[in-house]
C-alpha positions, 0 to 999 in steps of 0.5 A: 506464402501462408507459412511466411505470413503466419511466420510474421504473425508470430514473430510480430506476437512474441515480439509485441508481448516481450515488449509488454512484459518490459515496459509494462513494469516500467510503465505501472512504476510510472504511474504511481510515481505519477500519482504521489509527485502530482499529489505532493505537487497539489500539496505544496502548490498553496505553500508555493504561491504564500512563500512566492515573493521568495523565488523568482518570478520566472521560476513560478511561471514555468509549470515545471518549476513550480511542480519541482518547488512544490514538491520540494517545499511538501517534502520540507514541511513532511520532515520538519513535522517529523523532525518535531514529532520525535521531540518530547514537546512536539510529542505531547503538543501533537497527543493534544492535538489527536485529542481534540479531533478524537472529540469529534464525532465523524472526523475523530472515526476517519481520523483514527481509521486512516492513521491506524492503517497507515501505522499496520502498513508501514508496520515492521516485520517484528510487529503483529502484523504478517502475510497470511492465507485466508479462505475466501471468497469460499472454502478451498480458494486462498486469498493472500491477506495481512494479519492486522491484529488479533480479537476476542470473542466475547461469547466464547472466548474464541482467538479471531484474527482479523485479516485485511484481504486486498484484491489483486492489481488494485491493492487500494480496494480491500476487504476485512475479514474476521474470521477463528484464528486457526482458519488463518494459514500463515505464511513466510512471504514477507510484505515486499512478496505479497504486495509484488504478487498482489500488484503483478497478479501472481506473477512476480512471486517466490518459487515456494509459498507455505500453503498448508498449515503446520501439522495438517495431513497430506491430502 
């Protein structure tokens, strides 16, 4: 009887645990997709009740349609400042507009921050920016981190790197590490890799990972 009872316990386990491992995937992906369409909902929603002599009343009565019209209507107003950005006139009435914020002393700070993060992430892989290996919290443990852009030291004239260290599952927290450039640790993970390690915990990630420096003796 207990040989059949611990039999059912495993099978019970393994069986709940493959379902994890499938649906956990599916249900992360969700949740963040959750998360963009219910910010691009609240978004548009403003635009929505403006534009709303335009759609049909029983359209913006059902909670689900004005979801979709909101959503859609972001996505438009997205494209179009796009669309107008990449012109030479919408370039320059757009550089006029930076300007002015950047006049303001506490939006002008948040303002250049969030688009200069915004602008290394979306980065292409021929940019500055790379998956790098840094020592942290202490010496002898590698975090993954990206590789924003390379300083100076104005004492010594010393190469330093600055690395944004995210942490592991909740990628949205980070940590900025400036550190000599030769303690960084390159890797060849592309974005795709890292940001899947990150998200996974280490487990969605490549068979090999460039761990040792080029050149460094074999312990």
């Amino acid at each position: 009887m207990k040989l059949v009872v611990a039999r059912l316990l495993r099978n019970l386990q393994r069986n709940i645990l493959a379902g994890v491992i499938t649906i956990g995937p599916l249900f992360v992906t969700w949740l963040v997709f959750s998360f963009v369409l219910g910010s691009l909902a609240k978004a548009g929603l403003p635009l929505l009740k403006f534009l709303g002599a335009f759609f049909p009343e029983e359209w913006l009565a059902d909670p689900w349609m004005q979801s979709v019209l909101a959503i859609g209507l972001t996505l438009l107003v997205l494209y179009v400042v796009g669309r107008v950005t990449s012109q030479v006139l919408g370039r320059q009435v757009f550089d006029l507009f930076e300007a002015i914020l950047e006049r303001l002393p506490f939006v002008a700070k948040v303002y250049t921050s969030v688009r200069q993060l915004l602008e290394t992430m979306m980065a292409k892989k021929e940019t500055s920016q790379r998956v790098v290996l840094v020592d942290f919290p202490i010496a002898g443990q590698k975090c993954v981190g990206f590789l924003t852009r390379t300083l100076t030291d104005s004492t010594t004239g010393r190469p330093l790197a600055a690395v944004l260290v995210p942490n592991a599952i909740n990628p949205t927290s980070a940590f900025l590490q400036v550190l000599p450039l030769e303690r960084v640790t390159e890797t060849d993970l592309t974005m795709e890799q890292a940001m899947s390690m990150l998200l996974t915990g280490g487990a969605v990630a490549p068979e090999t990972l460039r761990y040792t420096p080029s050149g460094s003796p074999m312990e």
